[in-house]
N, C-alpha and C positions, 0 to 999 in steps of 0.2 A: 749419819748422813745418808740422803738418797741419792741416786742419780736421776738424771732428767732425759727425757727421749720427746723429741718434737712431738707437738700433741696433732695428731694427724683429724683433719674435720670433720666431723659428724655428719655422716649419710643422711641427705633430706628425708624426707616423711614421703614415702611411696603413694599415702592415700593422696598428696598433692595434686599429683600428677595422674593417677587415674580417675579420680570423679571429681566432676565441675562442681563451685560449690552450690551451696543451696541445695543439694540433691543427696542425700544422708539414708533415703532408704534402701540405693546401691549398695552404699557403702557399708551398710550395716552386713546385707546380704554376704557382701564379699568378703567381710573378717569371719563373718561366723564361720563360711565355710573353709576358709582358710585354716579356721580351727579345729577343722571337720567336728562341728556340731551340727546336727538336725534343730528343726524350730524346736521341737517339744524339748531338747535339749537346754539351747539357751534361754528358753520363755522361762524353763525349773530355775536355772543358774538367775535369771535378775527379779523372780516372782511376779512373774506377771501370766497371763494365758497365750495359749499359741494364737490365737485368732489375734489379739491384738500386735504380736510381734510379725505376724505378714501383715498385718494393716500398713508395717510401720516400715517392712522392708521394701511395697509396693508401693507405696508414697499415697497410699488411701489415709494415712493418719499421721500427722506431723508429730514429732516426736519433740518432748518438751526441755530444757535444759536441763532439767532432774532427769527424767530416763533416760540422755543420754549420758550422762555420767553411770548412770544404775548399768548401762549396756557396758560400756567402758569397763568398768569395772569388772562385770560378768565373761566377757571376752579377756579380763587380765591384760588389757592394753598396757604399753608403755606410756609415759603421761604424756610424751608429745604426738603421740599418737590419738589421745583422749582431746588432746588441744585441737588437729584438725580437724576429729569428728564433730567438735562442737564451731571452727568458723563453717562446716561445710552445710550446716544445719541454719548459719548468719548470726551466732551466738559468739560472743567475744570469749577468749581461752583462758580460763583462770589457773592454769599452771602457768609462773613463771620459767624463764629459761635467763640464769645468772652466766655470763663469763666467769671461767675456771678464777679470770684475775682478778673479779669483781669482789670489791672490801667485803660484803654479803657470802662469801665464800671463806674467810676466815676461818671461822669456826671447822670446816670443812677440812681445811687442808690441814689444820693442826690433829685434828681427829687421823687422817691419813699418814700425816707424820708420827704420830703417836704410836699407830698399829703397827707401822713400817720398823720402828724402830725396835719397837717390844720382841718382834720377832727374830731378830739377830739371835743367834748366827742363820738362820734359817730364811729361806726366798721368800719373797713378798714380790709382786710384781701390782702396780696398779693399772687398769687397763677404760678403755674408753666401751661405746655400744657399739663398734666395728672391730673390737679386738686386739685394738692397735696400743702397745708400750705407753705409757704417759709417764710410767716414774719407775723405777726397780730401788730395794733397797740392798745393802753391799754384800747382802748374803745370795739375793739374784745374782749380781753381775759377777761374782764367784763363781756358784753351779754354772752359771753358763762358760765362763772363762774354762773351768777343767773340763766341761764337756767339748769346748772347740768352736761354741757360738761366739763370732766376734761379732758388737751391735756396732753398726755405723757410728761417727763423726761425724758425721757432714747433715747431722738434721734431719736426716730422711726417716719418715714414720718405720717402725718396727711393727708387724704385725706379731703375735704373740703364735697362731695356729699355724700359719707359716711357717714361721721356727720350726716347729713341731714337727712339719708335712716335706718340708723342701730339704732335701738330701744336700741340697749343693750348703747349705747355712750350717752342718756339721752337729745340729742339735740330735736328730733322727737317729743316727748311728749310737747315741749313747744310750737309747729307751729301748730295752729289754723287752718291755709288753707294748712295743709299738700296735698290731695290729689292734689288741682291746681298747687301747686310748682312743685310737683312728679312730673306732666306730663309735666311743662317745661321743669324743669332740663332733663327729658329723652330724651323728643324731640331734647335739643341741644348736646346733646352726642349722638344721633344717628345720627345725621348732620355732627357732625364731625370722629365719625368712620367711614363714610360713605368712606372718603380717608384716613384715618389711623383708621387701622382694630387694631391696638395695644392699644387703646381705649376698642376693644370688650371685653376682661375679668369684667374693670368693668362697662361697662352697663350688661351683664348677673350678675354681681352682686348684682347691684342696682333694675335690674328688680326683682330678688331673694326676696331680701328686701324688695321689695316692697309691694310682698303679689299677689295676684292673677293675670293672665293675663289677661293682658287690651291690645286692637286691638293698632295699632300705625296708633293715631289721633293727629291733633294741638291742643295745650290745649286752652280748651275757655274762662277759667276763669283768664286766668294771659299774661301781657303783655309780650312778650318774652324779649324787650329790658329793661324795668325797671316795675322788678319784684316784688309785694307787698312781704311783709313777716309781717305775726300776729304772734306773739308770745305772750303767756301768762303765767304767774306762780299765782298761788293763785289768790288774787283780782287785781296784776299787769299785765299790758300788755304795751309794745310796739310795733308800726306799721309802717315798713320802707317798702320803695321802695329801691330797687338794681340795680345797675347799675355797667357793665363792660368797664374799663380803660383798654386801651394797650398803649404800650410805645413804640409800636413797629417803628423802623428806616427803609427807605427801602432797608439799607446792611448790617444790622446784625440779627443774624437769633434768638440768646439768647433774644436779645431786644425784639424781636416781640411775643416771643413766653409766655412774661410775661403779666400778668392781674390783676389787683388792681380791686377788687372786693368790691364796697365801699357803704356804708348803711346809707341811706337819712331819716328823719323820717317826717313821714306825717300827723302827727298834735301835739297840743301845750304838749298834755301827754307827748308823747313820748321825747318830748325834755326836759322836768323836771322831767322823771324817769331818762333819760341818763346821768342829770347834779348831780341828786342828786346819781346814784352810784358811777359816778366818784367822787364827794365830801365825798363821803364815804370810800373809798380805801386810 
């Protein structure tokens, strides 16, 4: 079984709201830089010449349904993100975007349930594109229960990095390599605000949280892709690596936009603390 955490709403699409549409060669400008590439950079990244990508960021040359996907693509958009580049150019969005409850979604959630399950006694957390709890499976709300996170009742979204960051939520006190986490986690959420600025509340957040300003470096202490985590209570400790799961399809934009956040443990303790709380519950 999983448990369920109110699914908190998906942050609009930032390009919305900064370029009118019909005008796509702002907007091209301002992801790329956003991704700090140069032209010669993204022109190499979608094959095309730099002449023709200022053609196309100055509105001298209309950019056609195929290159704008070719760009999308080149830039690593997120697909709803791919979706307003193409209404803002007057092209209709050919990613879909399913409700989590949509029967089309089936497939989907059994997949989720499947992974959630396999992974007992161990955490699984499923997460949304704002970081917010969508589902934990009972090896989650365990690790959290011994460390001292209690998750709401009453509905209210859980954000996941929160937990992490906010001393008053009781997750923080049990992470050992606090400081190396901190500067992953920040790093990939300044990566990814980087093209959705609706992200930026909470990284000013988390930086809050975080305690003093620190310059924005790559952290050296933690693998970006599979992230240690030490956690300790009293004379217990367990030590997992973390790893992110998408489910993403390449024409629905809900699919993609979900992440199964799933905790690996990486030695023989951590697997007979994990067995023996589940055998305790």
């Amino acid at each position: 079984m999983t448990s369920e955490v109110k699914v908190g709403t998906q942050p609009p699409c930032y390009l919305d709201r900064v370029i009118a549409p019909h005008s796509p060669g702002p907007m091209i400008r301002a992801l790329r830089q956003a991704r700090r590439l140069s032209q010669e950079q993204l022109a190499d990244r979608a094959e095309i010449s730099t002449r023709h990508l200022s053609y196309l960021e100055s509105g001298r040359a209309k950019p056609s349904h195929t290159m704008l996907l070719v760009l999308g693509s080149a830039l690593d958009l997120p697909l709803r993100d791919r979706n307003t580049l193409l209404v803002a150019a007057g092209f209709a969005p050919v990613y879909r975007i399913s409700p989590l409850e949509d029967p089309a979604m089936t497939h989907v959630h059994q997949a989720i349930s499947h992974f959630m399950r396999l992974h007992e006694p161990h955490p699984a957390i499923l997460l949304d594109r704002a970081w917010n709890i969508l589902r934990l499976n009972n090896g989650a709300m365990r690790v959290f229960a011994w460390c001292g996170l209690t998750l709401p009742t009453d509905g209210v979204p859980v954000n996941a990095l929160q937990a992490v960051f906010d001393p008053a939520m009781g997750l923080r006190a049990c992470v050992v390599n606090f400081e190396d986490l901190a500067d992953a986690m920040l790093e990939r959420l300044r990566t990814e605000a980087d093209v959705d600025p609706a992200l930026g509340d909470l990284l000013r957040d988390l930086e809050r949280l975080r305690g003093p300003h620190r310059t924005r470096t790559v952290a050296t202490g933690v693998n970006p892709v599979a992230m240690p985590v030490h956690l300790r209570r009293g004379d217990e400790e367990l030590r997992y690596f973390t790893t992110l799961t998408t489910l993403g399809t390449p024409l629905d934009v809900t699919a993609q936009e979900l992440r199964i956040e799933g905790y690996f443990p990486m030695d023989d303790a951590t697997e007979r603390l994990a067995r023996k709380l589940a055998g305790a519950t």
